[in-house]
SEZARO-454342 format. One line per 5 residues: their letters; for each residue z, y, x of N, C-alpha, C. Coordinates in pm, 1 decimal. Example, Ala and Ser with C-alpha at 12.3 -4.5 7.8 and 13.67 -1.06 7.14 Angstrom:
as	780.0/-569.0/1319.0/780.0/-450.0/1230.0/780.0/-330.0/1320.0 | 708.0/-225.0/1285.0/714.0/-106.0/1367.0/787.0/3.0/1290.0 .
This chain:
xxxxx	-3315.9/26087.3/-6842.4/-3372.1/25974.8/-6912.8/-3518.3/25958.6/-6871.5 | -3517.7/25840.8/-6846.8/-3669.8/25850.4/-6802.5/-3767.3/25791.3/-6883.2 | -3906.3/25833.5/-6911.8/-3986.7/25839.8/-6979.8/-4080.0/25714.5/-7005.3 | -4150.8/25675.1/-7106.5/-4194.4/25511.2/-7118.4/-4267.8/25495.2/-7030.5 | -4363.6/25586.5/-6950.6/-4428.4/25569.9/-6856.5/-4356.2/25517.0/-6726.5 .
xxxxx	-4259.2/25600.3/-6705.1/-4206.5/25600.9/-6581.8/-4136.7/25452.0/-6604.9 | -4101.3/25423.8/-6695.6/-4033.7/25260.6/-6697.4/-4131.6/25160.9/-6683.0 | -4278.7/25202.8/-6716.7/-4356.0/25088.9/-6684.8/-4386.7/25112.3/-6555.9 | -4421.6/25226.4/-6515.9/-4442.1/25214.3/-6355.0/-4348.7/25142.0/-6237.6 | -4220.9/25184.4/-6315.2/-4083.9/25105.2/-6217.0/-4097.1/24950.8/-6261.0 .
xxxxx	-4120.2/24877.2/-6359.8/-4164.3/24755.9/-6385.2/-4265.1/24705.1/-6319.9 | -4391.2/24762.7/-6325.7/-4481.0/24711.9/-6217.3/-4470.0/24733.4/-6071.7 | -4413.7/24774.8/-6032.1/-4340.1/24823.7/-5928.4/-4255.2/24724.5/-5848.7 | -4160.5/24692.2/-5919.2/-4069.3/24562.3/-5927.9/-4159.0/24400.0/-5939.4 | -4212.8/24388.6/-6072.6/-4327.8/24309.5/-6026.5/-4405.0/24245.5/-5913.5 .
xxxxx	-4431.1/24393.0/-5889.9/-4579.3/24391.1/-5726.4/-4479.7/24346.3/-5558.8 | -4335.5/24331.9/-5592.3/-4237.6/24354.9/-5511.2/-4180.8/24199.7/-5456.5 | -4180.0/24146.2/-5642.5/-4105.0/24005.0/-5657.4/-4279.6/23910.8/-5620.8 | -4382.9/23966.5/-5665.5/-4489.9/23849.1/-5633.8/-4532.4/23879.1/-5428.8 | -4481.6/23967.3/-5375.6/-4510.7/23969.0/-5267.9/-4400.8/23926.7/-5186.8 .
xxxxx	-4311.7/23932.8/-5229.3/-4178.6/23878.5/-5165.8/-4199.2/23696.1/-5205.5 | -4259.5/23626.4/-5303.9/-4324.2/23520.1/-5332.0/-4463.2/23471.7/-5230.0 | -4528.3/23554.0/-5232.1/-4667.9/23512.8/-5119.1/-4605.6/23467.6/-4971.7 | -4504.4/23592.9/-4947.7/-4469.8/23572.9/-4800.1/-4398.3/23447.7/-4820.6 | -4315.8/23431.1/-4864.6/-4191.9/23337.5/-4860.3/-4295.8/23185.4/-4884.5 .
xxxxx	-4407.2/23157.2/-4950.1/-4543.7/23058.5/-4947.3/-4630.0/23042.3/-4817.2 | -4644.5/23213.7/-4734.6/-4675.4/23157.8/-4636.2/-4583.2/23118.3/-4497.0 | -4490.6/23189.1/-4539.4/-4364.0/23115.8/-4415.3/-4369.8/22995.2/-4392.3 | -4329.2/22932.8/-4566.2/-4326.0/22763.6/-4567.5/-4477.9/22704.4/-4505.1 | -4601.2/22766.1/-4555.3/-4738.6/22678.6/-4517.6/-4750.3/22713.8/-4329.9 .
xxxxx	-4722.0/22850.0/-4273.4/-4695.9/22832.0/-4136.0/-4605.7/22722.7/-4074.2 | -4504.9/22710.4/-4130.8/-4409.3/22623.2/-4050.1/-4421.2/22478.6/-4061.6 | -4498.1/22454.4/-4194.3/-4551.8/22332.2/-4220.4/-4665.2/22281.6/-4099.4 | -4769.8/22368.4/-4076.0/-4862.1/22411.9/-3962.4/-4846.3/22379.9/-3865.6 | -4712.1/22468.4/-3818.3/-4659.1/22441.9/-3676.1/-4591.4/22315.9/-3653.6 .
xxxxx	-4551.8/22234.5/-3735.3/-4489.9/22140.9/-3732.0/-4599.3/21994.1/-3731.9 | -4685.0/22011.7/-3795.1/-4805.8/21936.0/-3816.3/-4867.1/21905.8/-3639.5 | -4909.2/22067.3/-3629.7/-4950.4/22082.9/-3465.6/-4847.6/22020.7/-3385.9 | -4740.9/22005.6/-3380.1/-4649.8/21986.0/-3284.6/-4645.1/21792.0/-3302.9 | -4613.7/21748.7/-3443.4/-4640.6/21648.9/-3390.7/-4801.4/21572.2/-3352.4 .
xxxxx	-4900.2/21657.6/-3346.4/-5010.7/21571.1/-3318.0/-5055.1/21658.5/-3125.0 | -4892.6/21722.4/-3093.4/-4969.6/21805.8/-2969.8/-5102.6/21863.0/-2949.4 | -5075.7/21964.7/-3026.0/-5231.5/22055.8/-3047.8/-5194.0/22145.7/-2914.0 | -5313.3/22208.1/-2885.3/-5306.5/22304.5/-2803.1/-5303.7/22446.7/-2884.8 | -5220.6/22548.8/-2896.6/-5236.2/22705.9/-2959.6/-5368.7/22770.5/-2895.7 .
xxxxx	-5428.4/22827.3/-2991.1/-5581.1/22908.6/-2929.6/-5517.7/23047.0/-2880.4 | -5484.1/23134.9/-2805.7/-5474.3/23255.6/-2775.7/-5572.0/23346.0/-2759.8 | -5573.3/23402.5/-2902.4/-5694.9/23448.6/-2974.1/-5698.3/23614.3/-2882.4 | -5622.4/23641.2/-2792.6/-5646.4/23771.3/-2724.9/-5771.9/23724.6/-2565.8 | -5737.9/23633.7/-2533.3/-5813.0/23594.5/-2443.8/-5987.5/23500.8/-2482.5 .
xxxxx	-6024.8/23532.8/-2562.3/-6128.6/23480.2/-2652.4/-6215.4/23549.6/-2661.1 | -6315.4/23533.9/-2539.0/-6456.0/23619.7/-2540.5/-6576.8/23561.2/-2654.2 | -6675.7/23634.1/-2694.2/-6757.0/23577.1/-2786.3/-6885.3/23720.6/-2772.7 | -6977.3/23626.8/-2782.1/-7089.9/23748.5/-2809.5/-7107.8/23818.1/-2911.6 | -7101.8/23702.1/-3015.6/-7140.1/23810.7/-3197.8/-7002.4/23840.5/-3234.5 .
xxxxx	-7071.8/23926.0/-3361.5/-6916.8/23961.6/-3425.7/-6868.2/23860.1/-3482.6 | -6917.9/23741.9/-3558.4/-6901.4/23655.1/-3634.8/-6929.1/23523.5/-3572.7 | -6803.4/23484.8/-3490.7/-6836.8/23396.6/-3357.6/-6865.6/23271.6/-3457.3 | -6968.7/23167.7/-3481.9/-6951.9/23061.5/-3521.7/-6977.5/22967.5/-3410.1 | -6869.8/22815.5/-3457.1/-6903.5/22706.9/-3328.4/-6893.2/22600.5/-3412.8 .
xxxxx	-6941.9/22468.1/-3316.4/-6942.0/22327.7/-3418.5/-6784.2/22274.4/-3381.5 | -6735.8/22345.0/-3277.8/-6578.9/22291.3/-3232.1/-6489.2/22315.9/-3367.7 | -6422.6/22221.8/-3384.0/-6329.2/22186.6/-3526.1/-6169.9/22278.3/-3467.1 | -6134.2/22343.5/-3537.2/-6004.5/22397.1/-3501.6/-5909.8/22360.1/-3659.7 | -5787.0/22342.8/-3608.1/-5666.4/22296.9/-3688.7/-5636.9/22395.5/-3746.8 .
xxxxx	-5630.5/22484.9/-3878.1/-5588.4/22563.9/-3933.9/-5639.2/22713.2/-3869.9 | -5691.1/22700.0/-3777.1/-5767.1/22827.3/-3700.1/-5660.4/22869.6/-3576.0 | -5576.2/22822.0/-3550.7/-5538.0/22789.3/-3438.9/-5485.2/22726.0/-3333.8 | -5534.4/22626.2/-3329.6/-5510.9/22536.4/-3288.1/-5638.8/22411.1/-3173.0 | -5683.3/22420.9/-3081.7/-5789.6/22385.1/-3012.4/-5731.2/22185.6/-3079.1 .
xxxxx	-5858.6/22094.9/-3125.2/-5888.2/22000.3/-3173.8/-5968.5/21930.2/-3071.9 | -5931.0/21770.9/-3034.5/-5995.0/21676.1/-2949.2/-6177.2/21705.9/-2993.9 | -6282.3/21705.8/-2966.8/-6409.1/21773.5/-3023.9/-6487.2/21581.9/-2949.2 | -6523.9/21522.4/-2979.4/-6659.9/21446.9/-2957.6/-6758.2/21474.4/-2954.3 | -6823.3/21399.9/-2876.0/-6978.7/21463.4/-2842.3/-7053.7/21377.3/-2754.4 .
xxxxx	-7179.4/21379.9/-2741.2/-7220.1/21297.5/-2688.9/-7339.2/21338.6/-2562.2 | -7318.4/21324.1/-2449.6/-7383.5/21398.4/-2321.0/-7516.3/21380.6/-2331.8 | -7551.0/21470.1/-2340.7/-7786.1/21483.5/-2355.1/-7857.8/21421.9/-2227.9 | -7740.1/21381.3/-2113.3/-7854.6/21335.2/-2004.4/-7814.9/21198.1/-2009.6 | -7724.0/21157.5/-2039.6/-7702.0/20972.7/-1996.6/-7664.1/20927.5/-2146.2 .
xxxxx	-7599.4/21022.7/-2246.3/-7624.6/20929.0/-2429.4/-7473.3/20894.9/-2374.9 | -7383.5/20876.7/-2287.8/-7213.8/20834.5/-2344.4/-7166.2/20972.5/-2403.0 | -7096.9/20861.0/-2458.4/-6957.9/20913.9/-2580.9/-6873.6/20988.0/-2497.3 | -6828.3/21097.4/-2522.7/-6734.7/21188.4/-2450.2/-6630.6/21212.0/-2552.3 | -6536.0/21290.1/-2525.9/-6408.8/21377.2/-2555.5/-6353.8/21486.5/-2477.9 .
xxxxx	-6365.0/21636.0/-2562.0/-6335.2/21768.6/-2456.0/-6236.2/21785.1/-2547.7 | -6089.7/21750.9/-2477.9/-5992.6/21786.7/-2529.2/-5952.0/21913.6/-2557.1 | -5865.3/21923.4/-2597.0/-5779.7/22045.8/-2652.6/-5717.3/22138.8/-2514.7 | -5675.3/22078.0/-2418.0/-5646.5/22128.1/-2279.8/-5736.3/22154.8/-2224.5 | -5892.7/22072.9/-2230.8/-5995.9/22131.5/-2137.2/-6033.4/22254.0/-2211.3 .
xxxxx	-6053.9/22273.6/-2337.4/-6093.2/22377.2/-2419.5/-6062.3/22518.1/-2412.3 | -5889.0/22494.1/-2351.1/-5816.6/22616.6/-2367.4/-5880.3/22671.4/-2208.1 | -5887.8/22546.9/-2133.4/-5894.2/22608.3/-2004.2/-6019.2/22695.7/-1994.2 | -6138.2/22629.6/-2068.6/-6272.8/22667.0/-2070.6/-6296.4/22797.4/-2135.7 | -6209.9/22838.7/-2254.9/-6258.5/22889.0/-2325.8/-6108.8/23058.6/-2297.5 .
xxxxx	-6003.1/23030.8/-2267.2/-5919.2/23100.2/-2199.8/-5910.7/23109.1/-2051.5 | -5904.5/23028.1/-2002.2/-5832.8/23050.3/-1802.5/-5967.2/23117.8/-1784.1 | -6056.5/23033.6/-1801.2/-6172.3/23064.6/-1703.9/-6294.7/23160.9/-1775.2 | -6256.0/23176.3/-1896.8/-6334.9/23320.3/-2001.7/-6470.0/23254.2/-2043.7 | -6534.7/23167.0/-2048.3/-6615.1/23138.6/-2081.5/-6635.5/23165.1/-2213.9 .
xxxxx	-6802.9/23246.2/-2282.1/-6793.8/23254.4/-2394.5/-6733.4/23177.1/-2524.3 | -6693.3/23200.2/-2644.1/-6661.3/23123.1/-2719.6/-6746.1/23038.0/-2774.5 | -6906.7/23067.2/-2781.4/-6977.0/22964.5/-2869.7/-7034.4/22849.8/-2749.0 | -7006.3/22846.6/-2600.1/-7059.5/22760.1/-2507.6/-6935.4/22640.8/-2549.4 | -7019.7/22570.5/-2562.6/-6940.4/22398.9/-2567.4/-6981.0/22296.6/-2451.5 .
xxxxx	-6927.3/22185.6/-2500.5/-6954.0/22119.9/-2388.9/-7057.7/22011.6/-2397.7 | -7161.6/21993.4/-2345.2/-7236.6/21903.6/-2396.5/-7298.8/21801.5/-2312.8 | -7257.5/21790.7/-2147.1/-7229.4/21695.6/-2088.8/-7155.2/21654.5/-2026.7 | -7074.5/21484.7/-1983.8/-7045.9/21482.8/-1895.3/-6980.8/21526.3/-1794.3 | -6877.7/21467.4/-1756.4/-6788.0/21518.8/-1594.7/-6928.5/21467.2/-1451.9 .
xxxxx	-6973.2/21356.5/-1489.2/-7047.3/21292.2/-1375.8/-7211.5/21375.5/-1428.0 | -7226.0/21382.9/-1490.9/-7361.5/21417.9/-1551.9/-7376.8/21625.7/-1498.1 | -7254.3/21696.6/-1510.1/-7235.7/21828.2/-1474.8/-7237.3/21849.9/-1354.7 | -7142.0/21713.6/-1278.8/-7174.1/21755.7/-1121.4/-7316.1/21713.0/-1062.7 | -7422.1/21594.5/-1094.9/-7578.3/21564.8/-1064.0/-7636.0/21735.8/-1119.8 .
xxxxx	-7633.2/21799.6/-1240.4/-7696.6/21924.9/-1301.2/-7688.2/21996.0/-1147.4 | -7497.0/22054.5/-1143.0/-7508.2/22138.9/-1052.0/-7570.5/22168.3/-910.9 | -7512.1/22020.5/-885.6/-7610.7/21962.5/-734.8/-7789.3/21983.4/-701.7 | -7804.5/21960.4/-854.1/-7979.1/21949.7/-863.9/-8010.9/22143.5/-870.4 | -7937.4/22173.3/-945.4/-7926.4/22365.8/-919.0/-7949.8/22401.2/-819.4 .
xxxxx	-7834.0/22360.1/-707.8/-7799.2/22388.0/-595.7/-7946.0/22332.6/-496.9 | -7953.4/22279.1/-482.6/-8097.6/22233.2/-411.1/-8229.3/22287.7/-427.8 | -8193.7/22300.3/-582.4/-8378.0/22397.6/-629.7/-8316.4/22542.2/-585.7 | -8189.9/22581.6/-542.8/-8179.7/22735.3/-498.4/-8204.7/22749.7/-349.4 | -8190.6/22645.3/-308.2/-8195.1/22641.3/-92.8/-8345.9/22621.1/-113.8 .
xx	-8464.0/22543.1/-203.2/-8578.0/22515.4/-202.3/-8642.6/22618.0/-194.6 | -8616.9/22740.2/-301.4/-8720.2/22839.6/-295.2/-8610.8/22925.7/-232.8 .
């Protein structure tokens, strides 16, 4: 026979069992809701193993979809003032293929990056 203690322990027990078997089964549904959301707006997945960053506590102004998910980002280029868009594909490439830190964004230009580099390139043959 077991003792009043031991029946409340097996009660909370049972309890701690049925509300966690509840959380998961809440976040199954809010993941798949997620993934389904992403899928119809063709998000890109972030592959958070390939994700360099300097601090421990990487912060960026880039908007991500539920935290994984790379988001179309606007912005506007500092040498010529047009309106840009660094998609979700350039992002992954930038920020996965090619390792670039996580907090570098993009802040000019396709035509505006290649005049920068060019002008680099010339002040390096100069001196």
């Amino acid at each position: 026979m077991a003792s009043s203690r031991q029946k409340r322990e097996q009660l909370a027990a049972k309890k701690s069992r049925k509300r966690l078997k509840r959380r998961q089964a809440e976040l199954t549904e809010q993941e798949l809701r997620i993934k389904g959301e992403a899928a119809a707006r063709r998000l890109i997945a972030v592959d958070s193993s390939k994700i360099r960053s300097r601090s421990v506590m990487p912060s960026r102004d880039v908007p991500l979809f539920a935290g994984k998910y790379y988001l179309d980002y606007s912005f506007t280029c500092i040498d010529c003032r047009s309106k840009q868009v660094w998609t979700g594909l350039q992002q992954k490439w930038w920020h996965e293929d090619f390792g670039a830190d996580w907090e570098r964004i993009a802040v000019r230009c396709r035509d505006c990056r290649r005049k920068e580099r060019s002008r680099r390139d010339e002040a390096r043959k100069t001196h």
